[in-house]
Each structure stands twice: as C-alpha cells, then as structure tokens.
Wavefront OBJ file of the C-alpha trace (Angstrom):
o trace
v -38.270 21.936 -0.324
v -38.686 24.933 1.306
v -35.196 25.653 1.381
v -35.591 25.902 -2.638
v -38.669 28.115 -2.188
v -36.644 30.489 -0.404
v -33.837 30.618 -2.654
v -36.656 31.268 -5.003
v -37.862 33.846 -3.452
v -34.847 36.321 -2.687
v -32.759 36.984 -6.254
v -28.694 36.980 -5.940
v -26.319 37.093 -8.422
v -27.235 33.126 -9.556
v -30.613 34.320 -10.881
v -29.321 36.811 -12.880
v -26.472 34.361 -14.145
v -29.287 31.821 -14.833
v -31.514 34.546 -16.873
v -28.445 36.318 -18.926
v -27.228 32.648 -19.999
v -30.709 31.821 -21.327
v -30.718 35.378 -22.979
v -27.475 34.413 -24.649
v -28.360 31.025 -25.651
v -31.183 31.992 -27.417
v -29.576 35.170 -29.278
v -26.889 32.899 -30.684
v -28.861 30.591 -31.433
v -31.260 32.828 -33.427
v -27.776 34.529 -34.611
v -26.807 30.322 -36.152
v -30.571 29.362 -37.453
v -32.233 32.268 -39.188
v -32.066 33.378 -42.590
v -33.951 36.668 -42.083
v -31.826 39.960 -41.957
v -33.951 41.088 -39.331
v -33.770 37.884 -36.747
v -29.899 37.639 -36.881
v -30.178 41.496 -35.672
v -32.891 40.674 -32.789
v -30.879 37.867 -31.589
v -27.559 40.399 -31.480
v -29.950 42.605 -29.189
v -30.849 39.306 -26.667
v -27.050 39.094 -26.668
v -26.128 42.682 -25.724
v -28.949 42.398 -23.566
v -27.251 39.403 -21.827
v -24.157 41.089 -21.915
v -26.054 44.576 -19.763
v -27.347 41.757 -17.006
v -24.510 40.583 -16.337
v -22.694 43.685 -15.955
v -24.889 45.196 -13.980
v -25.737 42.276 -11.684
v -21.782 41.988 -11.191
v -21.882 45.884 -10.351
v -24.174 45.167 -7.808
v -23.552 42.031 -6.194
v -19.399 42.386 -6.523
v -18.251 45.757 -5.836
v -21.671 47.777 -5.072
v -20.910 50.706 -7.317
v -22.273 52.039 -10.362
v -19.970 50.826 -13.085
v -21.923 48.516 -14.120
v -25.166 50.453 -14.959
v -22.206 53.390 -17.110
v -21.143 50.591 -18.953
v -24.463 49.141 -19.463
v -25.653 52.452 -21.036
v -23.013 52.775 -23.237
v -23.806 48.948 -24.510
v -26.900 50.204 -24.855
v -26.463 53.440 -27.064
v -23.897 50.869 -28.814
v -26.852 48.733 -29.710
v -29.436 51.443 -30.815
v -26.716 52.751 -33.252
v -25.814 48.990 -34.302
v -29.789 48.559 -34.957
v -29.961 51.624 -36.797
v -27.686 51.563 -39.377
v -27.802 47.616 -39.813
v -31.816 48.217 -40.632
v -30.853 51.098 -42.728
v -28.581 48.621 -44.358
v -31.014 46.112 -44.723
v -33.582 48.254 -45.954
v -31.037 49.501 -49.237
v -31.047 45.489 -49.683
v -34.596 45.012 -50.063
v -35.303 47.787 -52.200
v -32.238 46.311 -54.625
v -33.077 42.329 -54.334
v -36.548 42.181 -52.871
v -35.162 40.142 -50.223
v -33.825 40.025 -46.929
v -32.917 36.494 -46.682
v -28.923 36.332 -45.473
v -28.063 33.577 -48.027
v -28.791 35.469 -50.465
v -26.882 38.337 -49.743
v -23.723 36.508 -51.624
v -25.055 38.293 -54.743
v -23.800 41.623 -53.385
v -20.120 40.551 -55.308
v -21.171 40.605 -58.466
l 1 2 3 4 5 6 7 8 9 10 11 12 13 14 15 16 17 18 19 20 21 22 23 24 25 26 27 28 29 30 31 32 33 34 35 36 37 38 39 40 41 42 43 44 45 46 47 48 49 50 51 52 53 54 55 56 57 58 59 60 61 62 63 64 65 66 67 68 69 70 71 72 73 74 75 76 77 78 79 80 81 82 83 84 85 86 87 88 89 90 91 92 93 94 95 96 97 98 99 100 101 102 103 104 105 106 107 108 109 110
C-alpha cells in the first residue's frame, strides 16, 4: 500500500498518460453524442488539449528539451483560430435557422 501512495505522490510520464487518455475519451465522446454545435467544438478542445499533454509530457520525460512546449503552442494558436471561426460559423447558422443543433445542419443543401 504504501508503495501505491508513493507512486501517487511523485508524477512521471504514466500520470500524464493516464490524464491525456481520460481528456481524449471524453472529447470524442462528446465529439459522437452531442447534437449542439457548440459541444462537438468543446470536446475538439479536450482533444487538442490531450494532444498538448502528451506532447509536452513526452518533451519532458523523453528527450528533456523544449519541443514539446513549441509544438504545444502552435496546437494551441491552432485551436484558438479553429474556435474562432467555427463559432463565427455557427453563429451565421443560428441567425439563418434558429438552431444550432448538428442534425439539422443537412438543410444547408437546399
């Protein structure tokens, strides 16, 4: 037992594994379920964000440098320009079809 505590205690590379796989299970799985415009794109975020931890926990625990942390910046300026124009998007939506519901979107053909 407190063998477990003290792998509890001191974070390596597993923890990090452990937390950006929950991160990514839950944004695809909010990417799968929801209907709402606006949850697919917050479960996109939790998986760029899961995408960040594990690049910079590999950065650190791997080769010690700072690659990592560059590339998780640039994910990062990739995702506030993704959430930008996908809410500006969304917004021209709702003010045509009073709705932001993703199954409805099919209308946008005709």
């Amino acid at each position: 037992m407190q063998e477990f505590l003290n792998w509890l205690k001191t974070p390596g590379l597993t923890h990090f594994l452990i937390v950006s796989g929950i991160l990514f299970s839950l944004g695809v799985f909010a990417v799968l379920t929801r209907r709402n415009a606006i949850m697919v794109l917050m479960g996109i975020e939790l998986i760029l964000n899961a995408a960040n931890i594990n690049f910079i926990a590999f950065s650190r625990y791997s080769t010690g440098t700072l690659d990592g942390q560059v590339i998780a910046i640039f994910v990062i300026i990739l995702a506030a320009a993704e959430a930008a124009i996908a809410l500006a998007i969304v917004l021209n939506i709702y003010q045509n079809f009073n709705t932001v519901n993703v199954d409805e979107f099919n209308r946008l053909r005709d």
